[in-house]
C-alpha positions in Angstrom: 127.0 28.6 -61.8 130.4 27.8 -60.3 130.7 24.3 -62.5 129.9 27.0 -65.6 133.2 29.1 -64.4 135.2 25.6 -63.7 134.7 24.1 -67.2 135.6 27.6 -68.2 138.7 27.2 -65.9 137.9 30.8 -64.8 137.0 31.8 -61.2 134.3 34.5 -59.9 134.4 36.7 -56.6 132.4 39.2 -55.1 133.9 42.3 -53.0 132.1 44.3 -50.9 132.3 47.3 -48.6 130.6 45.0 -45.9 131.7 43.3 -43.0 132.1 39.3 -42.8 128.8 39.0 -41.3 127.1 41.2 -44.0 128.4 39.3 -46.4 127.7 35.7 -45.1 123.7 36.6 -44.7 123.8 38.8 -48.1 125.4 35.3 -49.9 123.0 33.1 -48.0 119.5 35.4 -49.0 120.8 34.9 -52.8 121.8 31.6 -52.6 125.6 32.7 -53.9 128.0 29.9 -54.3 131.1 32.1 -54.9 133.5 33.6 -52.4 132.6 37.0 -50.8 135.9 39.5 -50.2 135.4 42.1 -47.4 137.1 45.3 -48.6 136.0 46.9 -45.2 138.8 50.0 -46.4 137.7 50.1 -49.6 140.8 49.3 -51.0 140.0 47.2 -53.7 136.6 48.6 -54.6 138.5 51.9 -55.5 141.1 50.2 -57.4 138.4 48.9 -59.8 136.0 52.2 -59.9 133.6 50.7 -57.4 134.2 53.6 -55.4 133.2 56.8 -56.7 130.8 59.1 -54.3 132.0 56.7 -51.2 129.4 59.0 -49.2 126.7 56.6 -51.2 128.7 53.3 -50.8 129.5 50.8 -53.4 128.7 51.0 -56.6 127.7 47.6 -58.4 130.2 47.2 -60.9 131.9 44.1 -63.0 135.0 43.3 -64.1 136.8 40.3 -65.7 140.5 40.2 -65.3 142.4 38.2 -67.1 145.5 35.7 -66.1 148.0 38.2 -66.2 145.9 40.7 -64.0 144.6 43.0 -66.3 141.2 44.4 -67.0 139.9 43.3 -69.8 135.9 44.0 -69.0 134.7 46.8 -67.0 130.9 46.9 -66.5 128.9 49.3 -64.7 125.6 49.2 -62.4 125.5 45.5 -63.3 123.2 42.9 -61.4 124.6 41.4 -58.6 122.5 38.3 -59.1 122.0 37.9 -63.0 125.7 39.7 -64.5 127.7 36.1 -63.2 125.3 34.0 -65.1 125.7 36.5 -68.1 129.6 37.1 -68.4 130.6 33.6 -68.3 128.7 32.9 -71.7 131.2 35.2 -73.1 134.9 33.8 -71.8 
């Protein structure tokens, strides 16, 4: 999946409430090539609506940003393990 995002000169991340740890077993039980961010503070997951009822955690969303920084996509409850293969059909 990453070469797909390379050709498309485009670049995918996941964020997550979770700590370093978390993350590195979570990327290595789905086989995730891509970079994990730890937003421990939640800083970034409530900057992009991720964040909503924080007494249920996370909520899955997507989002494509574009060059300049802005949203351009905003998806909600998507699939953590099929929503990368999906958006990058459509940059």
């Amino acid at each position: 999946m990453k070469a797909d995002y390379d050709r498309k000169n485009a670049v995918i991340l996941g964020v997550s409430f979770d700590t370093p740890a978390d993350n590195k077993k979570f990327a290595e039980k789905f086989h995730f090539n891509f970079p994990l961010i730890c937003d421990t503070d939640r800083t970034i997951g409530t900057a992009y609506g991720a964040n909503v009822d924080p007494a249920k955690g996370a909520q899955r969303v997507g989002v494509v940003v574009d060059r300049e920084g802005k949203i351009k996509e905003w998806h909600e409850r998507v699939d953590a393990r099929a929503w990368p293969a999906e958006v990058v059909k459509t940059l």
